[in-house]
C-alpha atoms as a printed R data frame, in Angstrom:
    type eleno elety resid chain resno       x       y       z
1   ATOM     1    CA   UNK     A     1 -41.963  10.670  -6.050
2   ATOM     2    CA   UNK     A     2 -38.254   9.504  -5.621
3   ATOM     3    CA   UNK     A     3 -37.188   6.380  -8.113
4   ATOM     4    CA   UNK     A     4 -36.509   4.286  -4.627
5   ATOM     5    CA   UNK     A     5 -39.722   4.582  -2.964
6   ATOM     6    CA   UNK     A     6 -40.595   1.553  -5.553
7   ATOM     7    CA   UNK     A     7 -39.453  -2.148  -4.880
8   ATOM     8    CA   UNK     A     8 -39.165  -2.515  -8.644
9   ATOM     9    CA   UNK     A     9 -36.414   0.644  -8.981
10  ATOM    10    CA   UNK     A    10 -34.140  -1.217  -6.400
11  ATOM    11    CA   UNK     A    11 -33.799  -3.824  -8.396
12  ATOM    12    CA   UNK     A    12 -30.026  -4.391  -8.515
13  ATOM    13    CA   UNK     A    13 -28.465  -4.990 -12.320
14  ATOM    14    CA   UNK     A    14 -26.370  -8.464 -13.523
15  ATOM    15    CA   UNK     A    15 -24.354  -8.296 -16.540
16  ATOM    16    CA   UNK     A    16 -24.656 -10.788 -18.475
17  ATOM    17    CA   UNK     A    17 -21.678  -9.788 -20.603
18  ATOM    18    CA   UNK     A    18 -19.107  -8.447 -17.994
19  ATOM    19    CA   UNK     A    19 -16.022  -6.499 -18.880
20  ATOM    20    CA   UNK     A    20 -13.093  -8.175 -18.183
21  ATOM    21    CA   UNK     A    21  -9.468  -6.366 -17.845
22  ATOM    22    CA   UNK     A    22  -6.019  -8.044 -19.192
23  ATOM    23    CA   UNK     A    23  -2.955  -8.209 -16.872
24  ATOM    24    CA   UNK     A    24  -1.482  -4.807 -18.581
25  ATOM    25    CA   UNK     A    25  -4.790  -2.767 -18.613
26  ATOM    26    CA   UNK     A    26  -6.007   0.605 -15.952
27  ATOM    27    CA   UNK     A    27  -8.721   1.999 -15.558
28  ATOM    28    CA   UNK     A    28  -8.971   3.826 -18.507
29  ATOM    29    CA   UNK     A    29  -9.054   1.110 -20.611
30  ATOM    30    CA   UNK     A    30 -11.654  -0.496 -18.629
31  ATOM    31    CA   UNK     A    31 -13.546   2.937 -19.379
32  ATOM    32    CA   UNK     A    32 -12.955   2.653 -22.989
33  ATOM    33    CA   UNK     A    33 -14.322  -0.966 -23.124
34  ATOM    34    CA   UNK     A    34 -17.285   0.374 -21.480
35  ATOM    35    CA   UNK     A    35 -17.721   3.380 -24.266
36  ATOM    36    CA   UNK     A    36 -17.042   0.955 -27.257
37  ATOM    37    CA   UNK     A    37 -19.077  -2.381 -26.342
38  ATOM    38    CA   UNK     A    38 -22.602  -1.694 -27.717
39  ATOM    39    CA   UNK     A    39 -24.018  -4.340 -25.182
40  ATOM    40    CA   UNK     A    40 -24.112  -1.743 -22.617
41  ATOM    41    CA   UNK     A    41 -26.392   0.651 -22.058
42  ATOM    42    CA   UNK     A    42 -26.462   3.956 -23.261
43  ATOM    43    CA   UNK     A    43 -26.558   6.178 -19.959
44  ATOM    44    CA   UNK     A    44 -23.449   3.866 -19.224
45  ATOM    45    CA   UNK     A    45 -21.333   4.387 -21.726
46  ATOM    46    CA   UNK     A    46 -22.437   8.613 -22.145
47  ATOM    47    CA   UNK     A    47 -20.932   8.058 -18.098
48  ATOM    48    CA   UNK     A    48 -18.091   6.213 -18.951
49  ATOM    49    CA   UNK     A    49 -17.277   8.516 -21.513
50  ATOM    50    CA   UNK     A    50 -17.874  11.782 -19.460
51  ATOM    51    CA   UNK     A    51 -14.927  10.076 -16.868
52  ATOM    52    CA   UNK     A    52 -12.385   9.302 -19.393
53  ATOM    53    CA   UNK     A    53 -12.872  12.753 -21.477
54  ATOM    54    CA   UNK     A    54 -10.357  14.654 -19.474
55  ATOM    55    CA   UNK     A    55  -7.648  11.858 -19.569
56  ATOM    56    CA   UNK     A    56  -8.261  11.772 -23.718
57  ATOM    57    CA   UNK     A    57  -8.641  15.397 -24.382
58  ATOM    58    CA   UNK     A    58  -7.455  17.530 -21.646
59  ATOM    59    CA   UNK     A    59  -8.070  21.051 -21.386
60  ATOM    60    CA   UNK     A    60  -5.263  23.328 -21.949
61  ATOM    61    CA   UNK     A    61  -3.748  25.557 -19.268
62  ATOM    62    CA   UNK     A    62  -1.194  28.415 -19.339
63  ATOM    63    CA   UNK     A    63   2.170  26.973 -18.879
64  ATOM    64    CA   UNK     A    64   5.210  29.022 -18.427
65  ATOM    65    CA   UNK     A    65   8.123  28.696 -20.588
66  ATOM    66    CA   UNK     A    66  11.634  30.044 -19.247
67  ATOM    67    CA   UNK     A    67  15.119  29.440 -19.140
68  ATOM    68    CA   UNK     A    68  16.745  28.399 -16.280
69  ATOM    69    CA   UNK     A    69  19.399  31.292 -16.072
70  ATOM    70    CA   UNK     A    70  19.156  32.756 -12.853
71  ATOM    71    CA   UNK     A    71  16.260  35.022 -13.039
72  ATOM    72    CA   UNK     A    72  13.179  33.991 -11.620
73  ATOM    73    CA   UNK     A    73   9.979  35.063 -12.855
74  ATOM    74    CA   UNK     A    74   9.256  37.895  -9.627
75  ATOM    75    CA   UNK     A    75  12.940  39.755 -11.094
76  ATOM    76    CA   UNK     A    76  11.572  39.618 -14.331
77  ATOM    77    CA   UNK     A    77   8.248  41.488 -13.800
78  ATOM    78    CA   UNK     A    78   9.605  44.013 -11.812
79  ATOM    79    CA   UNK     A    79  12.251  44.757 -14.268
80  ATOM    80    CA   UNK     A    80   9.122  44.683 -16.700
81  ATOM    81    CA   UNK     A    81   7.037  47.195 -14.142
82  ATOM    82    CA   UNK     A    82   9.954  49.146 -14.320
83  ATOM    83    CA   UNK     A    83  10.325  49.311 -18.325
84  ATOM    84    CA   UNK     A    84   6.840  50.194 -18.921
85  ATOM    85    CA   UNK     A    85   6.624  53.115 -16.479
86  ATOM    86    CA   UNK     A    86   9.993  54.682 -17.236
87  ATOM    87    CA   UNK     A    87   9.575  58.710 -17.635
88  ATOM    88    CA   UNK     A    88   6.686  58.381 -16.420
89  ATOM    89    CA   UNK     A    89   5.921  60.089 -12.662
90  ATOM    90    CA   UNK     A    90   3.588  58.469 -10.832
91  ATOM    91    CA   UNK     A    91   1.199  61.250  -9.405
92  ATOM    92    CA   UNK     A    92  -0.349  61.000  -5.983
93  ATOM    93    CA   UNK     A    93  -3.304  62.887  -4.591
94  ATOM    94    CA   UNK     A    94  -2.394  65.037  -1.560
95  ATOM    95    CA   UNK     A    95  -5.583  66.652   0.024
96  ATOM    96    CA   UNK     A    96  -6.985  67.086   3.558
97  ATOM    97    CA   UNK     A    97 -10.578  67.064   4.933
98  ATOM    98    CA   UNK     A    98 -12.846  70.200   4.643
99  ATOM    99    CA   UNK     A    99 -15.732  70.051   7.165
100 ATOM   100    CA   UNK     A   100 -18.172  72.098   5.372
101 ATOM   101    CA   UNK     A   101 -21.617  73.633   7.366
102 ATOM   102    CA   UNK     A   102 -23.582  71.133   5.785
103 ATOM   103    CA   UNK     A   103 -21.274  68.322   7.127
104 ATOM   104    CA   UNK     A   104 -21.853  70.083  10.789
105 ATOM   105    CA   UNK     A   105 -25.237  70.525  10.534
106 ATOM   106    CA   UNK     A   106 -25.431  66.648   9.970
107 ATOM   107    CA   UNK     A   107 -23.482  65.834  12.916
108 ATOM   108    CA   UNK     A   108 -25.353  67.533  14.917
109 ATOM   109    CA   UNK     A   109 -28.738  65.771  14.392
């Protein structure tokens, strides 16, 4: 049975101790008042803490690092491509198609 099929579950929340921002604070501090004030309830503040995790600890990404010389980072790899398969010869397979009897036996069927 869904939590709002009951009168009692709609029931809608005043805060008796609100939060209130100063002139200089965002969001995030608003989020961090939530976290730290020990008024509010728990499922609150897990919330307000699962929103303002990235901003505090944010995951960490491949960046790349390069000098601005010239040489863009396509020139580079294909120089690299070329490096690492120097002497090397690249071998291709050549081949045709043999139709074999048992290949025309099953086109005919």
């Amino acid at each position: 049975m869904a939590s709002f099929e009951h009168a009692e579950n709609l029931k809608i929340e005043h805060d008796e101790n609100p939060i209130e921002l100063g002139a200089n604070e965002d969001e995030y501090d608003f989020l961090l008042k939530i976290v730290r004030d020990p008024k509010q309830p728990m499922s609150r503040r897990m919330r307000a803490a699962i929103e303002a995790l990235p901003y505090r600890r944010p995951k960490l990404g491949a960046v790349a690092i390069g000098q601005m010389s010239g040489k863009d980072f396509a020139t580079l790899l294909e120089r690299a491509i070329l490096r690492s398969n120097r002497g090397q010869e690249v071998k291709q397979i050549e081949g045709s198609a043999v139709l074999t009897k048992a290949a025309c036996q099953n086109l005919v069927r």
